[in-house]
SEVEXPA-601909 format. One line per field, with one value per atom (N, C-alpha, C, O, CB): atom name; residue in three letters; y negated, x, z negated. Coordinates in nm, 4 decimals. Glycine has a CB too. Layout:
REM SEVEXPA-601909
site [CA ...]
code [ALA ...]
y [Y ...]
x [X ...]
z [Z ...]
This chain:
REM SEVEXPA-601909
site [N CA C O CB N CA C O CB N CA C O CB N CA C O CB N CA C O CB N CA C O CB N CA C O CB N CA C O CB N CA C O CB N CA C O CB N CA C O CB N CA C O CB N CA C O CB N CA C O CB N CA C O CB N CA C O CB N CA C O CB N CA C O CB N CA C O CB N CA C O CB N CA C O CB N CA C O CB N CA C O CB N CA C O CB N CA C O CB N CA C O CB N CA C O CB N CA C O CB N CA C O CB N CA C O CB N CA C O CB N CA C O CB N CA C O CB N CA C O CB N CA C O CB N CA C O CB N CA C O CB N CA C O CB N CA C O CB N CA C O CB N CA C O CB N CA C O CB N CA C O CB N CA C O CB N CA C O CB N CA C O CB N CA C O CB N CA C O CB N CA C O CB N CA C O CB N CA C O CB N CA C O CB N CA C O CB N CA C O CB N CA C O CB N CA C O CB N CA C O CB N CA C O CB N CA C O CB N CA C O CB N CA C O CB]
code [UNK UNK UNK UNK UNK UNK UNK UNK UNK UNK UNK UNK UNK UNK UNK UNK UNK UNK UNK UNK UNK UNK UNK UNK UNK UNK UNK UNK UNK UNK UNK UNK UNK UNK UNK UNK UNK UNK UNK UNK UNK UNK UNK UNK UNK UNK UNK UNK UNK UNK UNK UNK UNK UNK UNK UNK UNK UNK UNK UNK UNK UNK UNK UNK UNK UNK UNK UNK UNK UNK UNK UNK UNK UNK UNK UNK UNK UNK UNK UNK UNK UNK UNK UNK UNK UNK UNK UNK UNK UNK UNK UNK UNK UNK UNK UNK UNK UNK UNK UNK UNK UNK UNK UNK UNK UNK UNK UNK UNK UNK UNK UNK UNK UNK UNK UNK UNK UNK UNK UNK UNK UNK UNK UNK UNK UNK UNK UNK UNK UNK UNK UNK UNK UNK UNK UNK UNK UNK UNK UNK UNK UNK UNK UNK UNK UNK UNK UNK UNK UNK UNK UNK UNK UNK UNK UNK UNK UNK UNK UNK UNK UNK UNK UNK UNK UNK UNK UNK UNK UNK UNK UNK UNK UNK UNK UNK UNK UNK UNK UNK UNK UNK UNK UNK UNK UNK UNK UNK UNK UNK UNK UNK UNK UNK UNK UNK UNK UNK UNK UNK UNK UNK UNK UNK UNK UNK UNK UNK UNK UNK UNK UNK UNK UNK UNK UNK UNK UNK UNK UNK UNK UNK UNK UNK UNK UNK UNK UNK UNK UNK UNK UNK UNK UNK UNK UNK UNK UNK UNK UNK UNK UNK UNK UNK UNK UNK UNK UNK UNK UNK UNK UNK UNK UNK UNK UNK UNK UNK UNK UNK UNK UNK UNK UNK UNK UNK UNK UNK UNK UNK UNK UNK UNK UNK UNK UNK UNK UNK UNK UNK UNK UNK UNK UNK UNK UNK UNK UNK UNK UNK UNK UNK UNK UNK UNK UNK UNK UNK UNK UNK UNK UNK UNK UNK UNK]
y [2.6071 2.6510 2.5570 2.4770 2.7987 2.5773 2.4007 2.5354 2.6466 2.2151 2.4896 2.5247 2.3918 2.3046 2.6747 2.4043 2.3080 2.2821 2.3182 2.3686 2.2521 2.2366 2.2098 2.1076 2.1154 2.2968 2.3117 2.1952 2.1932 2.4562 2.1293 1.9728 1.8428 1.7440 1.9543 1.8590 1.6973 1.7351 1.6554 1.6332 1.8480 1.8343 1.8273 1.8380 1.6504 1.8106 1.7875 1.8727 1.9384 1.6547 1.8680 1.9764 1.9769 1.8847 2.0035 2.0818 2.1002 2.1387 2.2602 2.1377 2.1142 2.1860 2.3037 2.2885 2.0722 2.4121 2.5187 2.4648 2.5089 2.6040 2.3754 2.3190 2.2999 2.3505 2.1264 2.1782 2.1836 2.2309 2.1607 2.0914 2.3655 2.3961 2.4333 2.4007 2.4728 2.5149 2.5193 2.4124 2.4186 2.5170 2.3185 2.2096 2.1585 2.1165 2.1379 2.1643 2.1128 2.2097 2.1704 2.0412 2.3687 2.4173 2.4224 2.4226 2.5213 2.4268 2.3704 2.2626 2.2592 2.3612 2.1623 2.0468 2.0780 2.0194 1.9346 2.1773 2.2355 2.2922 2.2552 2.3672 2.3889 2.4486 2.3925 2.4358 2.4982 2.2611 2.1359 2.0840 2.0936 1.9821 2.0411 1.9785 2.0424 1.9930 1.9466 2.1753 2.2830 2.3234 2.3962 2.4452 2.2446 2.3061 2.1777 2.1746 2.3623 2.0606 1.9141 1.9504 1.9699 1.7986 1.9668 1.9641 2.0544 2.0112 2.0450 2.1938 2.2482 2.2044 2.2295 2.3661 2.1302 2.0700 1.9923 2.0079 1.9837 1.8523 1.7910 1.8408 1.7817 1.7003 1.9158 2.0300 2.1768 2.2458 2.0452 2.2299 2.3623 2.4234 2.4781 2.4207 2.4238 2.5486 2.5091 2.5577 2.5989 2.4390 2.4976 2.5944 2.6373 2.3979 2.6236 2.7708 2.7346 2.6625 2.9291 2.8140 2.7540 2.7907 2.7209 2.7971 2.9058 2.9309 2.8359 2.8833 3.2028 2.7386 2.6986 2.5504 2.4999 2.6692 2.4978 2.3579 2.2555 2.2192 2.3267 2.1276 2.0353 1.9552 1.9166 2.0282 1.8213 1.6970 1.6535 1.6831 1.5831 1.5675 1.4739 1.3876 1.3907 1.3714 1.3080 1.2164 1.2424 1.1754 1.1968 1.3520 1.4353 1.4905 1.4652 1.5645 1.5737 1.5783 1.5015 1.5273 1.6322 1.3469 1.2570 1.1866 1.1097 1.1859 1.2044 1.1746 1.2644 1.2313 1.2852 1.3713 1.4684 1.4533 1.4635 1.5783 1.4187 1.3731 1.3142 1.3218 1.3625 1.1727 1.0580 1.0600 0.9662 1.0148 1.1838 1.1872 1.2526 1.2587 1.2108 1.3234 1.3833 1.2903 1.2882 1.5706 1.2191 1.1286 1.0222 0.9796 1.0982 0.9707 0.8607 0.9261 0.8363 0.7563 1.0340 1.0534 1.1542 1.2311 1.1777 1.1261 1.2027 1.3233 1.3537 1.1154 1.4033 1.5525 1.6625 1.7800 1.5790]
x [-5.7539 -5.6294 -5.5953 -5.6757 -5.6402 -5.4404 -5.3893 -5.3452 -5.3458 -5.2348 -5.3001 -5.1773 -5.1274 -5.2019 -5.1870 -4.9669 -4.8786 -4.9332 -4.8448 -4.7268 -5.0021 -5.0144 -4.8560 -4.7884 -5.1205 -4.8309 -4.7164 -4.7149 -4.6179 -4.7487 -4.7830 -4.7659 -4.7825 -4.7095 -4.8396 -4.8852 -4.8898 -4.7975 -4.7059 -5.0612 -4.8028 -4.6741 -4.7808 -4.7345 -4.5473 -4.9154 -4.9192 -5.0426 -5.1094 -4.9130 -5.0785 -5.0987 -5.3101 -5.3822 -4.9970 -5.3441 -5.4741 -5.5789 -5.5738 -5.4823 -5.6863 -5.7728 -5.8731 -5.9400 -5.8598 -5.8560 -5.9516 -6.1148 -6.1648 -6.0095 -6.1388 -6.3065 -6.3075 -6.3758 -6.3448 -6.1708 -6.1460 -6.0660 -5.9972 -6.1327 -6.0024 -5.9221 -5.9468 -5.8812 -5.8547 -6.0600 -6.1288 -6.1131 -6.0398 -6.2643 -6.2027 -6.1562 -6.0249 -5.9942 -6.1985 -5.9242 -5.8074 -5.7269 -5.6521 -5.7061 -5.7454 -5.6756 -5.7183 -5.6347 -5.6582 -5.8730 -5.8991 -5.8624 -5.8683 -5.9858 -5.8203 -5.7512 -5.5805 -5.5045 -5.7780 -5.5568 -5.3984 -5.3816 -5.2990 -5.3511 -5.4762 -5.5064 -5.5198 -5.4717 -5.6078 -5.6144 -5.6362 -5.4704 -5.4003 -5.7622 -5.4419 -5.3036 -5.2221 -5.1344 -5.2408 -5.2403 -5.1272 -5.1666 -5.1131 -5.1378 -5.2746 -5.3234 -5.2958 -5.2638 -5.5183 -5.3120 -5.2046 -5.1042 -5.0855 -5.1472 -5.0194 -4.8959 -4.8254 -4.7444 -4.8784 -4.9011 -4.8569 -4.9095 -4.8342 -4.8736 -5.0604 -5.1181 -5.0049 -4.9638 -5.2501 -4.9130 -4.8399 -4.6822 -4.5921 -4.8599 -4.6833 -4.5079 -4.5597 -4.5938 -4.4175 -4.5684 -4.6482 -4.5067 -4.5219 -4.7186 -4.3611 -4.2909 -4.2586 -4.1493 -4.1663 -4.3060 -4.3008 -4.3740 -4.4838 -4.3527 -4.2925 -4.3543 -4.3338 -4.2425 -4.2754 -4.4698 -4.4432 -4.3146 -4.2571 -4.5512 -4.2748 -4.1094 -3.9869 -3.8742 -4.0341 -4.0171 -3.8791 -3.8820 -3.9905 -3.8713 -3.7632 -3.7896 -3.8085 -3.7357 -3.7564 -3.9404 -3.9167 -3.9102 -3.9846 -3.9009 -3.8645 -3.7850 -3.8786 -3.9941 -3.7526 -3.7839 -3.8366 -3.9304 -4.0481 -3.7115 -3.8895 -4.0116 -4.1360 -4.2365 -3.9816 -4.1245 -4.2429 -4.3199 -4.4386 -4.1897 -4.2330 -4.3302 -4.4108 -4.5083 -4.2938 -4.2959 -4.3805 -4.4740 -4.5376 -4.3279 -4.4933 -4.5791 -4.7458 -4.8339 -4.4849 -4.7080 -4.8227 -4.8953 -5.0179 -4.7844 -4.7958 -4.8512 -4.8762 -4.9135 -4.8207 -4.8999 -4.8985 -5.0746 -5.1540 -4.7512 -5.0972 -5.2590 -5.3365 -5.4584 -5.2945 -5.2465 -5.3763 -5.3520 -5.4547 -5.3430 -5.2728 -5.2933 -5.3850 -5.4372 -5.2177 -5.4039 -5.4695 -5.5914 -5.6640 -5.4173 -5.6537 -5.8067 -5.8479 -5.9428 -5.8193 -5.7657 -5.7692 -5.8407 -5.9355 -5.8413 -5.7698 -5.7940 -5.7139 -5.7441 -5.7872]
z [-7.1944 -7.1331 -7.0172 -6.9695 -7.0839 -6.9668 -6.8517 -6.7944 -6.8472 -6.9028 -6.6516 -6.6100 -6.5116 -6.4667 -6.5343 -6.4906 -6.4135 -6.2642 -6.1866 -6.4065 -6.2214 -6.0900 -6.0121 -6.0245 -6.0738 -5.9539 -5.8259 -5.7147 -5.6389 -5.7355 -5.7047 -5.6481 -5.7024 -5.6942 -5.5585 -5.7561 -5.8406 -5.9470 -5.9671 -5.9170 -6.0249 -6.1658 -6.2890 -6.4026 -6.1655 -6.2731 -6.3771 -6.4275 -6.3477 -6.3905 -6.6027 -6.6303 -6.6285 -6.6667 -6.7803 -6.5843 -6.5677 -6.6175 -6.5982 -6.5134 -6.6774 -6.7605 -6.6764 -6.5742 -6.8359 -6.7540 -6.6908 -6.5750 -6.4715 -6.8488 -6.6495 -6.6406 -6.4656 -6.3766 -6.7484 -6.4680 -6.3114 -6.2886 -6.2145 -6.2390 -6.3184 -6.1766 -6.0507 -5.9519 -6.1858 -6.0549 -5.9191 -5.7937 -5.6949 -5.9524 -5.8315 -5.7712 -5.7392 -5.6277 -5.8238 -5.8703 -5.7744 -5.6935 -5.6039 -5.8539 -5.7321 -5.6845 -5.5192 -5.4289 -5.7611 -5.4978 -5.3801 -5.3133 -5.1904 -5.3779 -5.3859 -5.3447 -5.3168 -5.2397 -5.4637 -5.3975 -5.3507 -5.2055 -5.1221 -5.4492 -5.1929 -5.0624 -4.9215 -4.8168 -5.0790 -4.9488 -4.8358 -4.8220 -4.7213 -4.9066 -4.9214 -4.9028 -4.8444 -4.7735 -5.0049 -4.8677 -4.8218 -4.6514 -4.5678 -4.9393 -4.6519 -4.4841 -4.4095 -4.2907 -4.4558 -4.4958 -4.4284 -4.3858 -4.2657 -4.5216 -4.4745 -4.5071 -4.3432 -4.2611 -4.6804 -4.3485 -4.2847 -4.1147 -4.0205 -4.3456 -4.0904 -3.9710 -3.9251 -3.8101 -3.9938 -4.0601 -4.0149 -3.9850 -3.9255 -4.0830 -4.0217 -4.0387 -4.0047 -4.1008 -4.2512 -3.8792 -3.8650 -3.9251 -4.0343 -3.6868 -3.8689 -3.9178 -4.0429 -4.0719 -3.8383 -4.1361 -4.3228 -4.3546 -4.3190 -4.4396 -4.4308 -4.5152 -4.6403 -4.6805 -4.4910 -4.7410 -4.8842 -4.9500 -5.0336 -4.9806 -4.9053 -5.0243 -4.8984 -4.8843 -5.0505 -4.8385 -4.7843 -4.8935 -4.9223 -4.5747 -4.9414 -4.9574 -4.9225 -4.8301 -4.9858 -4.9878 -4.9804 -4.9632 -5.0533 -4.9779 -4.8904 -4.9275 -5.0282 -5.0591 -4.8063 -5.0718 -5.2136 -5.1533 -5.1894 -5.3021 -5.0621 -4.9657 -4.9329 -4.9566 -4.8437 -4.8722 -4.8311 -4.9663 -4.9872 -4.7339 -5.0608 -5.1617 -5.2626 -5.3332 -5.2103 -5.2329 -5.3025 -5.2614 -5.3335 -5.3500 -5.1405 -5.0081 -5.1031 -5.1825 -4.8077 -5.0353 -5.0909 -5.1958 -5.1986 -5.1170 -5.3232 -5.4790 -5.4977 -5.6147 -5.5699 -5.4358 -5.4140 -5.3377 -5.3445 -5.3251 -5.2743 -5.2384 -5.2816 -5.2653 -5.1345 -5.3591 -5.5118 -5.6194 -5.6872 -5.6022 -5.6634 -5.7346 -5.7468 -5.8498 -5.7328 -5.5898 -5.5818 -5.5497 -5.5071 -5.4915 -5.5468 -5.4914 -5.6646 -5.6793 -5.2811 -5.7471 -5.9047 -5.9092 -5.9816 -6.0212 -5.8022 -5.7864 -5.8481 -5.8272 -5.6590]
């Protein structure tokens, strides 16, 4: 079974999700260290999110 990961986009195998979804969580505690007033339901920017995907991509988490 996959599911979509909500930041990188792309799709995941059960075996690791653990791991990345832990890797979602870290990102999401960046994200917010570097932007304290985001909240996950506000949007956005394209920059910034490609920023983010762009560091689970490159560490193939």
């Amino acid at each position: 079974m996959k599911y979509r990961c909500k930041i990188c986009d792309r799709d995941i195998d059960d075996f690791v999700s653990i791991a990345h979804i832990k890797a979602e969580e870290y990102l999401i505690d960046l994200i917010r260290r570097d932007h304290p007033e985001w909240k996950e339901d506000d949007k956005t920017c394209h920059k910034c999110l490609e920023y983010y995907r762009k560091l689970i991509k490159e560490t193939e988490i």
